[in-house]
C-alpha positions as MATLAB code, in Angstrom:
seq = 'XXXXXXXXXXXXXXXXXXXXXXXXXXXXXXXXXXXXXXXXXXXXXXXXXXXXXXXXXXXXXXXXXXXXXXXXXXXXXXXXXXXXXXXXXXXXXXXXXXXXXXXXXXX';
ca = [
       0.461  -28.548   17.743;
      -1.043  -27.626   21.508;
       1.811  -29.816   23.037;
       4.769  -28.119   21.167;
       3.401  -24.877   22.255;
       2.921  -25.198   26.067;
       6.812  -27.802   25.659;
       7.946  -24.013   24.748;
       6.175  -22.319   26.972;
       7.484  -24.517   29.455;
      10.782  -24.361   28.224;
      10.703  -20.268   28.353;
       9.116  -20.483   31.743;
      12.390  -22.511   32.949;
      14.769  -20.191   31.194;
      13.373  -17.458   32.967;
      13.493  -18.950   36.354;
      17.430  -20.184   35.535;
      18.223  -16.616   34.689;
      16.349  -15.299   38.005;
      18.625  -17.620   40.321;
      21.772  -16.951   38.728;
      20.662  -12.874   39.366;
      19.792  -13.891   42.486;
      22.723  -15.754   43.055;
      24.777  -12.842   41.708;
      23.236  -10.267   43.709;
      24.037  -12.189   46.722;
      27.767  -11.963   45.773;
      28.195   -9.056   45.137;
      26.694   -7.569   48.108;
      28.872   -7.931   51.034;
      28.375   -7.100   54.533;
      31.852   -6.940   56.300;
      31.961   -8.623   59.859;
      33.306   -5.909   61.252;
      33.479   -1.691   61.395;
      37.476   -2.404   60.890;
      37.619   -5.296   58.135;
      38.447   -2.569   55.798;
      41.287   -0.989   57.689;
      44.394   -2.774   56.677;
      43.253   -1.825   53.129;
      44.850    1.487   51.756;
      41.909    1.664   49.263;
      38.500    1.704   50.808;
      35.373    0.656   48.842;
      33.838    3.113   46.333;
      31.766    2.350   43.087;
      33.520    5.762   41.727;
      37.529    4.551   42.202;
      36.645    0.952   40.848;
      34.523    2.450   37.941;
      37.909    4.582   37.227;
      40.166    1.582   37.680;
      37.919   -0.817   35.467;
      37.050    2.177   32.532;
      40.881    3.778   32.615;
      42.898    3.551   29.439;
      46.308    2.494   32.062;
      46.144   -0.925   32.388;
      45.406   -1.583   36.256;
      48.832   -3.856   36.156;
      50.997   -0.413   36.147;
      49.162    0.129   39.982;
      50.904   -1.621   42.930;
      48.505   -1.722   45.653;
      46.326   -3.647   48.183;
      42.963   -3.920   47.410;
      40.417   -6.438   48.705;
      39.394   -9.138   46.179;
      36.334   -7.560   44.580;
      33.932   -8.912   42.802;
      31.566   -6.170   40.761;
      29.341   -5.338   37.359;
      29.084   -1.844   35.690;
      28.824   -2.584   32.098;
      29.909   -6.130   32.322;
      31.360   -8.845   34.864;
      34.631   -8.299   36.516;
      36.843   -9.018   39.301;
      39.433   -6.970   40.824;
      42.217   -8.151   43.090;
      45.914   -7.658   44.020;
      48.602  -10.273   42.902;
      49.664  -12.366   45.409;
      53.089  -12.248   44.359;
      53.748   -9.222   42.336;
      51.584   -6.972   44.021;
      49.916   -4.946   41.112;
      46.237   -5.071   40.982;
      44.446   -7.589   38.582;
      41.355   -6.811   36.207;
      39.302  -10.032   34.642;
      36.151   -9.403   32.478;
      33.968  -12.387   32.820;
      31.609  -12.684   29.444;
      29.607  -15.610   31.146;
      27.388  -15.959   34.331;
      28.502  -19.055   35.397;
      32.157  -18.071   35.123;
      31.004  -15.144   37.176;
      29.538  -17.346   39.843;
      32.567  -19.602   40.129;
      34.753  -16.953   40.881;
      32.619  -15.844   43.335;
      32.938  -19.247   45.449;
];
């Protein structure tokens, strides 16, 4: 009976640490420092939690805009990435549900 409870204390004890890298991990991601005072400039749309909260929360679908955004990676109420089609030039929204999905696209 004492070994199955410290085998789940363990096991809670690893699931914690898991879910502190991947936040970790995350958090790391997400926060980008640009290499330079001008990486933004050939972007029409500078960054501001305010415009992507609008793009990611509006009832338009972001593929009626046609603009150049910088891939962006972000979470308000749940994973998402934002980025501009290569080819047809409208801007992309993808919820991702699951952390490691999240951290892929982030590679």
């Amino acid at each position: 009976m004492k070994k199955e409870k410290v085998h789940r204390m363990k096991i809670q004890c690893d699931i914690a640490k898991m879910k502190e890298k991947n936040y970790r991990k995350a958090l790391e991601l997400i926060s980008f420092d640009p290499p330079s005072y001008q990486y933004y400039d050939r972007y029409p749309i500078q960054p501001g939690i305010p415009f992507y909260r609008a793009l990611v929360s509006s009832k338009v679908p972001c593929s009626q805009l046609k603009m150049l955004i910088p891939h962006t990676v972000g979470l308000f109420d749940e994973k998402f990435q934002l980025f501009t089609h290569p080819e047809k030039g409208h801007i992309v929204y993808k919820s991702m549900a699951k952390d490691e999905e999240f951290l892929e696209k982030c590679f």
